[in-house]
N, C-alpha and C positions, 0 to 999 in steps of 0.2 A: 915742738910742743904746740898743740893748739891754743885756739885763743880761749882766754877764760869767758866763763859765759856760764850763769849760772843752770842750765839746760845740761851743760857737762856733769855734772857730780853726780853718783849714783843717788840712787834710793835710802841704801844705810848711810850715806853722808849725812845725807838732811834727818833720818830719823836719831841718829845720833847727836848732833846741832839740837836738834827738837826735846831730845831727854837732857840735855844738859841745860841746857838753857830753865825748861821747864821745873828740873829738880833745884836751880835758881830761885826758881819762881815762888816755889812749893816752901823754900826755908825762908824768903823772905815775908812769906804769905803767917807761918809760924812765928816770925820775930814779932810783926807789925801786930799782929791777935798776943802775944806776951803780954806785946808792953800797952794792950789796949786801943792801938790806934783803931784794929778792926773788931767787926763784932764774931765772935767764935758761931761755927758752924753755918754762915751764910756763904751758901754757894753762888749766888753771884757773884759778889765782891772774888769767890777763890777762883770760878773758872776767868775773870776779868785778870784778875792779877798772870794767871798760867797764860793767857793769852798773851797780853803786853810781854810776857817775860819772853814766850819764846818767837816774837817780831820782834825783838831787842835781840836778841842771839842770834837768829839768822841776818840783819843789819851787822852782826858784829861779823858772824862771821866772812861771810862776803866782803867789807872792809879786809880784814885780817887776808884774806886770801887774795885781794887786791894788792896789800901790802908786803906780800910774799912770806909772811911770820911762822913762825916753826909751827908743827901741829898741836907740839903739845901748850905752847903759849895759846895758839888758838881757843883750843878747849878751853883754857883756865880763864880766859878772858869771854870767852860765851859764855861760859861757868857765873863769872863777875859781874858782866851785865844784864845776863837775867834776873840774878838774883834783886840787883838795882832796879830791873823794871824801868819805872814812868822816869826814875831820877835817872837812869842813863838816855833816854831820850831827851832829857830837859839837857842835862850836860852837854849831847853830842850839837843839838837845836844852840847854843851860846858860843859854842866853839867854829861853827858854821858860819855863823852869823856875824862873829869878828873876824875870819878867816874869808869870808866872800863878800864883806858887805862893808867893813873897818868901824861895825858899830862898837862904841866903847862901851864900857861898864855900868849898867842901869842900877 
């Protein structure tokens, strides 16, 4: 098996990673305008959220495929982290940071 390397995966890999991730992005983009936290029909704030989500999803999934995890686990957890956006970066950014560095709990 070659080495993994993200240059390896097709085209419909990352486009599929890209729509899952994104349609994350897209339902979280709909909770956070619910309940108010954003203002409805401002396209920056939606293409910014669709952004973060789907560089959250391909972080995730390259992890995940580093970590050899089934495919369909893969999806559901790009799926998950998109949808979290900036909160799965702040998650991943505290788990790093006790894991490589033994900072404790701020």
């Amino acid at each position: 098996m070659p080495e993994k390397d993200p240059s390896n995966y097709s085209w419909i890999t990352y486009l599929w990673v890209l729509a899952i991730s994104s349609w994350g992005g897209i339902v979280g983009f709909h909770r956070k305008m619910q309940a108010g936290i954003l203002r409805p029909f401002n396209v920056v704030e939606f293409v910014g959220e669709i952004a973060t989500s789907a560089f959250v999803g391909m972080i995730t999934f390259w992890l995940c495929e580093l970590g050899n995890f089934p495919q369909l686990m893969t999806a559901a957890l790009v799926g998950i982290t998109g949808h979290m956006g900036s909160r799965a970066l702040f998650q991943f950014e505290r788990w790093a940071e006790k894991r490589l560095f033994g900072a404790g709990d701020k």
